[in-house]
C-alpha positions as CSV (number, residue, x, y, z in Angstrom):
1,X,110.1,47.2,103.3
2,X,108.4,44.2,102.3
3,X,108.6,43.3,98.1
4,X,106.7,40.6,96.2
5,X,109.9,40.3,93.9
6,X,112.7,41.9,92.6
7,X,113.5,42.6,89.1
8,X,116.8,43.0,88.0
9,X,115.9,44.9,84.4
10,X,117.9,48.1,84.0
11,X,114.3,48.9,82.0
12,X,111.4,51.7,83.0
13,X,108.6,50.3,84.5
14,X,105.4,52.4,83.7
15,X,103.9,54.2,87.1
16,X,101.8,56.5,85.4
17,X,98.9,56.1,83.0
18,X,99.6,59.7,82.1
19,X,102.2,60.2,80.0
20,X,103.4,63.4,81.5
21,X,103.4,62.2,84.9
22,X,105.1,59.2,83.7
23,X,108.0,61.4,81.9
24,X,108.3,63.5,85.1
25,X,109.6,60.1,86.9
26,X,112.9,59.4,84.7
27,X,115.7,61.3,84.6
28,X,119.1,60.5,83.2
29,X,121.8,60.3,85.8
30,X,123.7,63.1,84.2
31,X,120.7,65.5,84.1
32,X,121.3,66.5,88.4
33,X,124.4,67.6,87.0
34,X,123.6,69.9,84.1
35,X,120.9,71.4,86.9
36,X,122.7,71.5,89.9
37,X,126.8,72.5,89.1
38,X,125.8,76.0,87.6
39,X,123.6,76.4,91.3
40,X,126.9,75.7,93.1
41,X,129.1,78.0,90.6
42,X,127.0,80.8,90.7
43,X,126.6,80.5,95.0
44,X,130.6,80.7,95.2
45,X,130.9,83.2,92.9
46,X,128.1,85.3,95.5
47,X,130.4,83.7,98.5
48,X,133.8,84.5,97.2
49,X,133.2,87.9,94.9
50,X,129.6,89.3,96.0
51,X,129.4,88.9,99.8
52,X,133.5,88.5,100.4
53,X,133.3,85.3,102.9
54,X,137.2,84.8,102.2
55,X,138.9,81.7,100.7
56,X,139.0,79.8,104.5
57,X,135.7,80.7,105.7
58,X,134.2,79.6,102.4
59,X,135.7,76.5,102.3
60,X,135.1,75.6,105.9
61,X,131.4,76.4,105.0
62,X,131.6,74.5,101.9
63,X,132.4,71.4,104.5
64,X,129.8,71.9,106.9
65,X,127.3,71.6,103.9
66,X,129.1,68.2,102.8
67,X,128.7,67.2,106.4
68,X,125.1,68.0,106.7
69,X,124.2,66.6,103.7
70,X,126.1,63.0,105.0
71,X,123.1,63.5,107.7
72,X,120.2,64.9,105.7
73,X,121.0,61.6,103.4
74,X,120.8,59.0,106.0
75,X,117.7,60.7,107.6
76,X,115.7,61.4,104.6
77,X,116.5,57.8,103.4
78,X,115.6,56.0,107.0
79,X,112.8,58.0,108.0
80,X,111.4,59.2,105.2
81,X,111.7,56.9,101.9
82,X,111.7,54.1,104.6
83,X,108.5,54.9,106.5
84,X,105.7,52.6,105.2
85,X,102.3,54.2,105.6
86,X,99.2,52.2,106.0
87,X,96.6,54.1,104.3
88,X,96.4,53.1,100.4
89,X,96.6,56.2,99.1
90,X,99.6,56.9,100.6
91,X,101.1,53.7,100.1
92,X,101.1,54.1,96.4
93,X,103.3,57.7,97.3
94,X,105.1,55.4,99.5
95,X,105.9,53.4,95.9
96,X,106.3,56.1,93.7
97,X,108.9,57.8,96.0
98,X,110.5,54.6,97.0
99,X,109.4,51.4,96.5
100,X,109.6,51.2,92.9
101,X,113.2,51.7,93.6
102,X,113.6,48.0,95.8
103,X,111.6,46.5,93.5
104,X,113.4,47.7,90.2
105,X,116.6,48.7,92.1
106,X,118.7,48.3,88.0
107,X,115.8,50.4,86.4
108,X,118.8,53.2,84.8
109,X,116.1,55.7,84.5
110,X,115.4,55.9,88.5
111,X,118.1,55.6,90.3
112,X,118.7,59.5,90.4
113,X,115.9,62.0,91.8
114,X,114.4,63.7,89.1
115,X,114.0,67.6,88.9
116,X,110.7,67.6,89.5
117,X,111.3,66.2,93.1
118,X,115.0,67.5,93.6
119,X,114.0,71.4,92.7
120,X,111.3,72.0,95.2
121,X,113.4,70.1,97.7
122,X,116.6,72.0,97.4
123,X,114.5,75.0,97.1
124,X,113.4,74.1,99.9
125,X,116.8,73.6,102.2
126,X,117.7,76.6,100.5
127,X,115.5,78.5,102.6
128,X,116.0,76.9,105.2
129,X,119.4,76.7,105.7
130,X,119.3,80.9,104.9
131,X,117.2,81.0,107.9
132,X,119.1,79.2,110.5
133,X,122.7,80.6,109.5
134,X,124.4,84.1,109.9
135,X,123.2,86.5,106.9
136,X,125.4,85.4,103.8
137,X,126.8,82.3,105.0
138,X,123.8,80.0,102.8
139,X,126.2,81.3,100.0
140,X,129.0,79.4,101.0
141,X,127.2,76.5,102.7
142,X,124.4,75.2,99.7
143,X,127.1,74.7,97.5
144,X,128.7,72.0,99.7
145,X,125.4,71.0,100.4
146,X,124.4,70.3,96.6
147,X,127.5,69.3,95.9
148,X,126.9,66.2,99.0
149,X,123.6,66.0,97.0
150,X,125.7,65.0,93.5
151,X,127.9,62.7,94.8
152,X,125.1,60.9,96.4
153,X,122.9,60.6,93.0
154,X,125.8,60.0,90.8
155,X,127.3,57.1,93.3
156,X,123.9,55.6,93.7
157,X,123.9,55.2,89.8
158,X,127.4,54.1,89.5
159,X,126.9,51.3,92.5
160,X,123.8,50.0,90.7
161,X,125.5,49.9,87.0
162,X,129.4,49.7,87.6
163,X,132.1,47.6,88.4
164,X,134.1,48.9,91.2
165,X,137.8,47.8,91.3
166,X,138.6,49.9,93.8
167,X,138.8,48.6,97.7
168,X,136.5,51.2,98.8
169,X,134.1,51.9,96.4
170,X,133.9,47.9,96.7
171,X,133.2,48.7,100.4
172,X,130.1,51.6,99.3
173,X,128.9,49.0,97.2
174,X,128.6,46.2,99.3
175,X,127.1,48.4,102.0
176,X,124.1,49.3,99.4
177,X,124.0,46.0,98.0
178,X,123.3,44.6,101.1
179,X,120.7,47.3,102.1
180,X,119.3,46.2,98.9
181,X,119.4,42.3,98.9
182,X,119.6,41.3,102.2
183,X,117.9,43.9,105.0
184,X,116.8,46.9,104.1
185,X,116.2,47.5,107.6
186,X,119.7,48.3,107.8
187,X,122.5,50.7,105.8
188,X,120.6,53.8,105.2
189,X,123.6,55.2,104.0
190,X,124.5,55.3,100.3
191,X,127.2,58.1,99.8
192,X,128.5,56.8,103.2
193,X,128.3,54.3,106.0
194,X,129.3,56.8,108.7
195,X,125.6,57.2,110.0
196,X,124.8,53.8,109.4
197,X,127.9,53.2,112.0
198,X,126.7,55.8,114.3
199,X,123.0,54.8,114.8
200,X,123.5,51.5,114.5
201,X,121.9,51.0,111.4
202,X,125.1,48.7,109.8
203,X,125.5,45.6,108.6
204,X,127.9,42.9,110.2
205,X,130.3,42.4,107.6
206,X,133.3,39.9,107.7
């Protein structure tokens, strides 16, 4: 992804001339939280009290959602965030979904996927999921799912705006740092290297 410059400013810079297109493109970090933790209590409630999955299948399904999400992550952020169009209209999407994120990669108020991107989209693996799994199983499956999706957005603020003193969220740090400052070509992965590993996407790091 080539940039002219990088700006380390934790501060908004305008995309929008409208101002309610503009207001639709920050969020605070917490606010995926507020949205998104009620979705996954009232889905295990369905799972647990509603459809009667049982403690171990739930669980198990609540895992398989974490695991896809490790996947939908990495893919979504390679292929899709990643992919630089050459028509201008849709290199300007290309920015707004994006590239305003390497060139302002401290801007506080984008480092999180606002609602009016992260609604439609897990509406959208909502349905999707329901449709390729046994009838009921999407109940115990999204939340693991959404919950993959939190600890991705809240990480990806905390990497950008904390100091890590632990060994391994120095590690997650330094993987998306690098991604970041050095190829972003490489380390897809922000929740997790693991994909990065297996499609040879990593960074040599000594």
């Amino acid at each position: 992804m080539k940039k002219n410059f990088v700006s380390n400013s934790p501060e908004s810079v305008r995309m929008f001339k409208s101002n309610f297109l503009e207001s639709l493109s920050k969020v605070h970090f917490y606010v995926p939280l507020i949205i998104f933790i009620p979705v996954i209590a009232v889905s295990s409630y369905y799972a647990l009290f509603v459809n009667n999955l049982g403690v171990a299948l739930f669980f198990g399904l609540v895992l398989a959602g974490l695991f896809v999400w490790t996947l939908t992550e990495y893919v979504m952020h390679r292929f899709v965030f990643h992919y630089v169009p050459k028509a201008t209209w849709a290199l300007r999407l290309h920015f707004i979904f994006h590239g305003v994120h390497h060139d302002y990669p401290s801007d506080a108020k984008r480092l999180v996927m606002p609602p009016s991107a992260s609604i439609p989209l897990a509406t959208g693996f909502y349905f999707l999921f329901d449709w390729l799994l046994p009838a009921t199983y999407i109940t115990g499956f999204f939340p693991g799912f959404i919950l993959g999706y939190l600890a991705y957005d809240i990480s990806h603020y905390a990497i950008h705006h904390f100091n890590f003193k632990g060994a391994f969220w120095k590690r997650i740090k330094q993987h998306h740092m690098l991604h970041h400052y050095s190829d972003p070509s490489k380390g897809y992965g922000v929740s997790s290297p693991l994909w990065d590993k297996i499609f040879r996407s990593d960074f040599i790091k000594k």
